[in-house]
N, C-alpha and C positions, 0 to 999 in steps of 0.2 A: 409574202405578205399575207397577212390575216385580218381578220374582221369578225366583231361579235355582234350580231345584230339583232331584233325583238320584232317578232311578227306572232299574232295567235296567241298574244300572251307567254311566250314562253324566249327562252334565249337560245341560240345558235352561234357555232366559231367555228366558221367557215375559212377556205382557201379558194382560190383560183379552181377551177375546175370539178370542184368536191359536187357530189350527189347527194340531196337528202330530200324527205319527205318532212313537208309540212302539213298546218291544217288547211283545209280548205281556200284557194282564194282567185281572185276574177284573173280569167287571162285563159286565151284558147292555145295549143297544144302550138309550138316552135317560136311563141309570141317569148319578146323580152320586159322580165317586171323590173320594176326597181325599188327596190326597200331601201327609204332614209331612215328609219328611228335605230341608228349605228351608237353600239355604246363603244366600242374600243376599236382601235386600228391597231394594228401589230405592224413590225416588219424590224429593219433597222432600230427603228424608236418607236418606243409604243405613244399612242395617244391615249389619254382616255376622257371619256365626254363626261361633263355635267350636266344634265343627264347625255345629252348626246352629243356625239361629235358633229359641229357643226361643218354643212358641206360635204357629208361624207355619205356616199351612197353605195349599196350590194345589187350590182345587178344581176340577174339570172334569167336562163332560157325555161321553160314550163314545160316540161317530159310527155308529162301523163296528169289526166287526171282521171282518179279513181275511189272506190273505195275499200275498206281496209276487210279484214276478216270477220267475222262474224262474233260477237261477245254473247253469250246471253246471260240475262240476269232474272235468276230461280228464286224467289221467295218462299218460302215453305213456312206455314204457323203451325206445330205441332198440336197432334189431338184434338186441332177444330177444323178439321175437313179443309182448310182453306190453302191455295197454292196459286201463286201468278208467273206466268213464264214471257219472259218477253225480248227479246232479240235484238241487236244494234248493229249497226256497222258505217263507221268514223269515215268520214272523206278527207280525203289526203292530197296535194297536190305534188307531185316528184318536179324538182327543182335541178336541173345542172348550172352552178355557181361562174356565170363567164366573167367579170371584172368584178374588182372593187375599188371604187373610184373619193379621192379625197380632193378638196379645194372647189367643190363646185360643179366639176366637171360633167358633161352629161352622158349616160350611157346611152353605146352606140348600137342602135335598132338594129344592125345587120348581126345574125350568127357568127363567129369566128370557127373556122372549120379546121376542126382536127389535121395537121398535118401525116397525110397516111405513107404506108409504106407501098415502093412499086410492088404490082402484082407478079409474080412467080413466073419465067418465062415458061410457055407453054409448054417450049419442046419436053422440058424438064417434067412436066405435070401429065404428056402424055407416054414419058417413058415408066413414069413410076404407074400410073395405070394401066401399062400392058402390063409389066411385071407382076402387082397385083394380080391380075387377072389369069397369068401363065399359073400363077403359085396354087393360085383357088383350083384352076383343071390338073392341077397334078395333084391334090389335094382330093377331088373328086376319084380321079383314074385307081389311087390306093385305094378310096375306099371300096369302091365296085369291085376291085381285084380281092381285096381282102372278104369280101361277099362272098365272089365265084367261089373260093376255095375254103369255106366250110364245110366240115365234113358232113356225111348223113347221121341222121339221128338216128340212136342207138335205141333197141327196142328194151320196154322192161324185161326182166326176169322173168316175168311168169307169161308174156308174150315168146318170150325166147323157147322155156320150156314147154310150148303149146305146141310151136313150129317141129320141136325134133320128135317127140311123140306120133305126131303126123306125119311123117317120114320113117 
């Protein structure tokens, strides 16, 4: 199921789960918002609102809230010495899309939590780190070996020819 909703002036078509940044708006950081001004539901059969789908609401969890990169905006007026620089940066709020709900329904203030996968049995997690680790000290021992057995440096030419003269 889908949903096309209007927040910030702008429109969004959203799923279940989807990530996106919007602009700016109220709601502290794991709080859930709810956007009604829904212009279309998808799924099976589309709906679509005049203007809006009556009953139909996108709720979402609130990530982050931040702001965005940095823009600046250079004016330059040629041959009359004049120049303005001046710097922006857009606040954003990062959205994770948890329901979207039609007929009324009200979205449910609790987080719905990822179902995760079991963690890695350990024994497993401390064989592959000895190994690691064995690989690394053999890995080591060549290079010191391959160190010890370089040869001595070779003297130039004309050190060489200094030595047999001297003898």
């Amino acid at each position: 199921m889908f949903a096309v909703f209007k927040t910030g002036g702008k429109q969004y078509r959203v799923a279940a789960d989807d990530v996106l940044k919007v602009d700016k708006i109220k709601g502290e950081v794991g709080e859930i918002v709810a956007f009604g001004e829904v212009l279309l539901v998808g799924g099976e059969a589309i709906t679509l609102g005049t203007p809006t789908v009556t009953g139909a609401t996108v709720a979402a969890q609130v990530l982050e809230q931040g702001r965005g990169p940095k823009i600046i905006a250079f004016k330059k007026r040629r041959r009359k010495n004049s120049r303005r620089k001046r710097g922006h940066r857009q606040e954003f709020t990062a959205l994770r899309i948890t329901e979207i709900l039609t007929d009324g329904q009200a979205p449910s203030r609790t987080v719905q939590a990822k179902a995760q996968e079991p963690p890695a049995p350990a024994v497993e997690a401390a064989t592959a780190a000895s190994a690691s680790a064995a690989g690394a000290a053999e890995a080591e021992g060549a290079a010191a070996a391959a160190k010890a057995k370089k040869p001595a440096r070779k003297k130039p030419a004309k050190e060489a020819k200094k030595a047999e003269d001297e003898t």
